[in-house]
C-alpha positions as semicolon CSV with decimal commas, in nm:
position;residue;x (nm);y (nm);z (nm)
1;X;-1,670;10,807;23,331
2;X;-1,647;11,056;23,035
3;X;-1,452;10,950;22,745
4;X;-1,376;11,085;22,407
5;X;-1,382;10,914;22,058
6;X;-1,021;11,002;22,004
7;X;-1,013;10,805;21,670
8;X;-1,348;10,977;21,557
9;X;-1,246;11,291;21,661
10;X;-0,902;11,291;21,476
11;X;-1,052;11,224;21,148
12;X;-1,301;11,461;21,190
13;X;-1,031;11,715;21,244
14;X;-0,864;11,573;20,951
15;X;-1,122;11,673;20,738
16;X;-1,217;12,014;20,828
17;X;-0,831;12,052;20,786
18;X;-0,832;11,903;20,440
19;X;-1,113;12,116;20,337
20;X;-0,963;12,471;20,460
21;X;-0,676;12,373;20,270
22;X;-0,444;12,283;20,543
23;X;-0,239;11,947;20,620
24;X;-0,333;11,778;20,915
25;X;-0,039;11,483;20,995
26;X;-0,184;11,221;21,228
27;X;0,148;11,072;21,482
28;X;0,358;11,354;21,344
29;X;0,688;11,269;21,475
30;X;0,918;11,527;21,625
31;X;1,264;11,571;21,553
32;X;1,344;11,434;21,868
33;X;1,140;11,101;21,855
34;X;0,875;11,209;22,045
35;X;0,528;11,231;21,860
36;X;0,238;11,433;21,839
37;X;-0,081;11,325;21,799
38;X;-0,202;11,599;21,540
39;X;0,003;11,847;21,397
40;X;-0,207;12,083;21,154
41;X;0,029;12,271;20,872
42;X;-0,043;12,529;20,630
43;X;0,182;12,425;20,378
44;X;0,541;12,376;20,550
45;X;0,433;12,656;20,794
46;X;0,321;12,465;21,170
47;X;0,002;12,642;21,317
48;X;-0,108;12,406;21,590
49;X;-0,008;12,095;21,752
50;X;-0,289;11,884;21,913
51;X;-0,262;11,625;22,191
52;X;-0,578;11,390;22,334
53;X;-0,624;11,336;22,691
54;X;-0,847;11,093;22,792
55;X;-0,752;11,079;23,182
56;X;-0,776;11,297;23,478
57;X;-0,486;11,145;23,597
58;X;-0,125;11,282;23,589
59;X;-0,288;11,562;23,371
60;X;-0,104;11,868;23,480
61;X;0,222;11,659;23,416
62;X;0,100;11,530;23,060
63;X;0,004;11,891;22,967
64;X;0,387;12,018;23,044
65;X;0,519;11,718;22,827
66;X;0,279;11,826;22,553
67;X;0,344;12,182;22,596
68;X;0,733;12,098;22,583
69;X;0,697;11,872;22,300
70;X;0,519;12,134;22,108
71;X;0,783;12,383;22,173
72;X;1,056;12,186;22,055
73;X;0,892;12,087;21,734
74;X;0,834;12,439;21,634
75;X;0,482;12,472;21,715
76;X;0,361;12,825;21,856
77;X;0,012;12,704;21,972
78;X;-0,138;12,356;22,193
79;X;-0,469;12,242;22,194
80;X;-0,523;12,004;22,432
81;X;-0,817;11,804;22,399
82;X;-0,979;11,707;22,733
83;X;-1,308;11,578;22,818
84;X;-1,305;11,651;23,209
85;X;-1,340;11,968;23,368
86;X;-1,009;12,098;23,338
87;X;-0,818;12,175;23,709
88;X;-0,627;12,466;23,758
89;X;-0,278;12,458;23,556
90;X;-0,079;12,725;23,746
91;X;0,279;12,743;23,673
92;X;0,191;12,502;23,357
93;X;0,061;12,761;23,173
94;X;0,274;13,024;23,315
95;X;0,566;12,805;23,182
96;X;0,430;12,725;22,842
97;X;0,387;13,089;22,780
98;X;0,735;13,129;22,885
99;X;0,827;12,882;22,594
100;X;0,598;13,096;22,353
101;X;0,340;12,840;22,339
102;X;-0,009;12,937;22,344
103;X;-0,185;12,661;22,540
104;X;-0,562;12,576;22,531
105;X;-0,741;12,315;22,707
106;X;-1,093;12,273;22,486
107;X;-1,338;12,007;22,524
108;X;-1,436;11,806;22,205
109;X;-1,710;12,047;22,073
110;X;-1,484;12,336;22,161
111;X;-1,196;12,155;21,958
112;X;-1,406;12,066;21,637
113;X;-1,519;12,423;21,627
114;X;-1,165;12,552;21,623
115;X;-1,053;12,338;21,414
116;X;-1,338;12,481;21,155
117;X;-1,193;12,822;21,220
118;X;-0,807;12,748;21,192
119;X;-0,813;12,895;20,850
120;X;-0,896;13,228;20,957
121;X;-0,555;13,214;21,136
């Protein structure tokens, strides 16, 4: 079974963040309760709000949650970091764009490479 080092992988992300200058919040909590598990800010400004998946199961479910979570907090753009080939969203997407959330599913090389490039945002 594939797995990601979620723990290793969020303070990786931390740092790249740290060096471009940007605050990455670890369990940011929403104003409804809910919580994310990595918001990334450039100063009060949200850029990108970034949830780990580490099971196939229920995944096109756990996406919309993270996708809605992510809208109400303010965020315009979801990473989504999953370490299985990712199945077909459909309407998930659709509706996240529909919210005016740009969704990406990236695996964990894909993730630590955008997180290196969030500055140029």
């Amino acid at each position: 079974m594939v797995k990601i080092k979620v723990k290793t992988l969020l303070r990786e992300a931390e740092a790249l963040c740290s060096e471009n200058g940007l605050r990455a919040i670890r369990e940011y909590r929403t104003p409804d309760g809910s919580r994310i598990d990595l918001a990334v800010l450039d100063g009060e400004r949200k850029l990108v709000a970034i949830e780990m998946e580490n099971s196939f199961k229920w995944i096109r479910q756990r996406v919309l949650y993270n996708a809605v979570k992510a809208f109400r907090a303010g965020f315009p753009e979801l990473w989504v970091v999953y370490p299985f080939k990712t199945p077909p969203l459909g309407w998930v997407e659709d509706y996240a764009r529909e919210l005016g959330v740009e969704l990406r599913v990236l695996g964990p090389q894909e993730f630590i490479e955008k997180v290196k490039s969030l500055r140029d945002q």
